[in-house]
N, C-alpha and C positions, 0 to 999 in steps of 0.2 A: 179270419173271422168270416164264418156265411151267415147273415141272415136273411133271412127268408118275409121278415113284416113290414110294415110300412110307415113311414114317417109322418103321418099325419093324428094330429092331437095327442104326440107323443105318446100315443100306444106301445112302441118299445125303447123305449126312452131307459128302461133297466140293465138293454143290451147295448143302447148307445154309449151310459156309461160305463159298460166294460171294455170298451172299442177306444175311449177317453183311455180306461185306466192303463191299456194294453200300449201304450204310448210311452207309458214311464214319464210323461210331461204335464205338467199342470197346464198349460195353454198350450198344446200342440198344435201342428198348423196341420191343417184338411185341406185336401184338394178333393173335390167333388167334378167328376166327369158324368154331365147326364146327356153322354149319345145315344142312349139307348132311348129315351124320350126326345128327339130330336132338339137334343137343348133346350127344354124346357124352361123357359123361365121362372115360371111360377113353381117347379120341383126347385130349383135353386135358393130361392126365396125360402121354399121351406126348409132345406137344408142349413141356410145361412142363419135363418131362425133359431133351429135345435140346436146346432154344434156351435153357433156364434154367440146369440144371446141367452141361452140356456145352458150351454156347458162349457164357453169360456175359453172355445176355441179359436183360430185365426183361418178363415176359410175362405180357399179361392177356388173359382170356377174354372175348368178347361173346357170351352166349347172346339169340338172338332167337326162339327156341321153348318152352322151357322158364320163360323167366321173361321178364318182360311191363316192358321198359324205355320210359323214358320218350325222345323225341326228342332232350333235350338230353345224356342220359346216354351216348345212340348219339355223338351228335356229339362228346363230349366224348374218350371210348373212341378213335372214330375219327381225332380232326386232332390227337391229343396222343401215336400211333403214328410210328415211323421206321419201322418194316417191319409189313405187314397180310398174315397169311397165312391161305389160307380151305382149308378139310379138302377132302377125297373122299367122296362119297356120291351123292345126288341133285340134282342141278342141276337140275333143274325146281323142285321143290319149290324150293330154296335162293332162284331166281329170282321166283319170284312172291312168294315171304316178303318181299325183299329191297325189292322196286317198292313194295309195300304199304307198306312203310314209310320209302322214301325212299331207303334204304340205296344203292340203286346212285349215288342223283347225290353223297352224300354222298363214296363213292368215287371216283369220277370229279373233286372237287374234292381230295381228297387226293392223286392221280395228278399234278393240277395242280401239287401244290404241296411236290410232288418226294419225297413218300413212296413208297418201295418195295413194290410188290405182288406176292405170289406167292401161289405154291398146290401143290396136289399135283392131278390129276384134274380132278374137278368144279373144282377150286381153279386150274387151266390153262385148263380151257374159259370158266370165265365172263370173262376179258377179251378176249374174240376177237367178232366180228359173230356168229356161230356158232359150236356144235359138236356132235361127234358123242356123243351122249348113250347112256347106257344106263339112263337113267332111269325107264324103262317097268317093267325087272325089277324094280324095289321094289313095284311095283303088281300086275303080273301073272306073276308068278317062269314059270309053265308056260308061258304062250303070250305073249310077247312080240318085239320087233324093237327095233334101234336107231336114235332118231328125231335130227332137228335141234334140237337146243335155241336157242332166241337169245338172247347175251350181252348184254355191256355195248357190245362196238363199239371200246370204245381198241386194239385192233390188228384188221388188216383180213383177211379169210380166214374160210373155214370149216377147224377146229380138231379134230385127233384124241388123244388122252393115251393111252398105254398102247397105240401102234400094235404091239409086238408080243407084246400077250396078249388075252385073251377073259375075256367074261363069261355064265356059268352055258354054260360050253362052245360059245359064239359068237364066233367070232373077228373081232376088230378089222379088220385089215386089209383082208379082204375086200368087208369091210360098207362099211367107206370109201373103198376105191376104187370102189366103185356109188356110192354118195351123190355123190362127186364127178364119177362120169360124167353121172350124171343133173340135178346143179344146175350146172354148171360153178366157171369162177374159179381161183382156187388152193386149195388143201386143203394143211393146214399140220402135221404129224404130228410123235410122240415115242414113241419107244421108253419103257419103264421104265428110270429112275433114268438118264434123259436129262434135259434143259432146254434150253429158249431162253432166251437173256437181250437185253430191247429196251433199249437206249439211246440216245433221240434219233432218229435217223439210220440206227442201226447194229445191228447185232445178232452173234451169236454162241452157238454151242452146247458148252455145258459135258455131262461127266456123271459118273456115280459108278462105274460099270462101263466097262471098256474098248471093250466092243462096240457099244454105244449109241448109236442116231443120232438125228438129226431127218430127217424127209424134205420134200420139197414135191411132191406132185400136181397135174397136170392134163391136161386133154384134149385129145391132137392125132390128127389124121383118125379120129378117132370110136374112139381107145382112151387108156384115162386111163396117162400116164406118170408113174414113182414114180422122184425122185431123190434118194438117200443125200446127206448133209448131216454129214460127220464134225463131231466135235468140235477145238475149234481156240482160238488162245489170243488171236488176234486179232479184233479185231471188225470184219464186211465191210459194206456196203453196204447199207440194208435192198432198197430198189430189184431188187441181184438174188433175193432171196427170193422177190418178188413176178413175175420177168419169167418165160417160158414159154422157158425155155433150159435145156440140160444142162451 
């Protein structure tokens, strides 16, 4: 599951509970990883909020910034979660923390072994080969751009969240259809309080707002095409996701 919206005043609270129901658990346990907000407290809080006393979940926190775990604690945390969901913030950072301490293969055997992963943002992008990051602006808020981050790789594409808003007055959209004229492939985009949801084979775009889409990008005779992607209750094909058709 990628979503792309945000957790506050349960604005996609339609996708959360598909992210519940993608558990097969009535009280599924959550582990919420927010390094990408350098541990956040108060994202925690909202999180414990929505998936604890709103959807009847068991949810625990892994700080890997703030407090200094040991390997088996991580793994413990991690292969003993039904659903792993990781905040919004800085993906970069999140990504180098994560390598440093193993976290990504750790993830990657939980994927395995049919636990649910999602996210919001930064929390969308790291399962993708890439994505479009705005990671810079934590570092250089005045003179910044939006660069490529590289994921973890379990689904294939370069990856946009939030294709229609901006960050510090920078708009998404624009920026990633250059990136993907200039790297080619497919580029794999979400509105806010949009989702993809990958299952197997297959996939499908959920969202919490009616207008909401996903798109797929790419470039034919030297200009990049953006195709809408409604929401739908069935799940298609992953193949045409990936194929250069409208």
């Amino acid at each position: 599951m990628q979503s792309a919206g945000e957790v506050r005043h349960y604005e996609t609270l339609a996708i959360d509970q598909e992210i519940v129901a993608l558990s097969g658990k009535k009280n599924p346990r959550v582990l919420f990883i927010p390094t990408t907000s350098n541990d956040s407290e108060t994202y925690s809080q909202a999180i414990e909020k929505l998936y604890g006393k709103k959807l009847g979940c068991k949810v625990e926190k892994l700080f890997l910034l703030r407090e200094n775990p040991s390997q088996k604690e991580i793994e413990e945390k991690i292969f003993s979660a039904d659903i792993i969901y990781i905040g919004g913030g800085n993906t970069l950072k999140m990504m180098k923390r994560w390598r440093r301490l193993k976290v990504d293969q750790m993830l990657q055997t939980a994927y395995n072994q049919g636990v649910v992963l999602c996210g919001a943002s930064a929390g969308s992008i790291c399962w993708f080969e890439h994505g479009h990051s705005d990671s810079m602006s934590f570092y250089h808020p005045d003179n910044w751009k939006y660069i490529r981050v590289k994921g973890l790789g379990m689904i294939k594409g370069l990856h946009c969240p939030h294709f229609d808003g901006e960050t510090l007055g920078l708009k998404r959209k624009k920026s990633f259809a250059q990136m993907v004229q200039k790297i080619g492939g497919i580029g794999i985009a979400i509105d806010n309080h949009a989702a993809i949801v990958f299952r197997n084979d297959s996939f499908r775009v959920i969202n919490s707002k009616k207008e909401s889409k996903a798109y797929k990008l790419f470039k034919r005779k030297n200009r990049v095409v953006i195709v809408p992607i409604e929401a739908q209750k069935e799940y298609s094909p992953l193949e045409t996701l990936y194929s250069k058709s409208i």
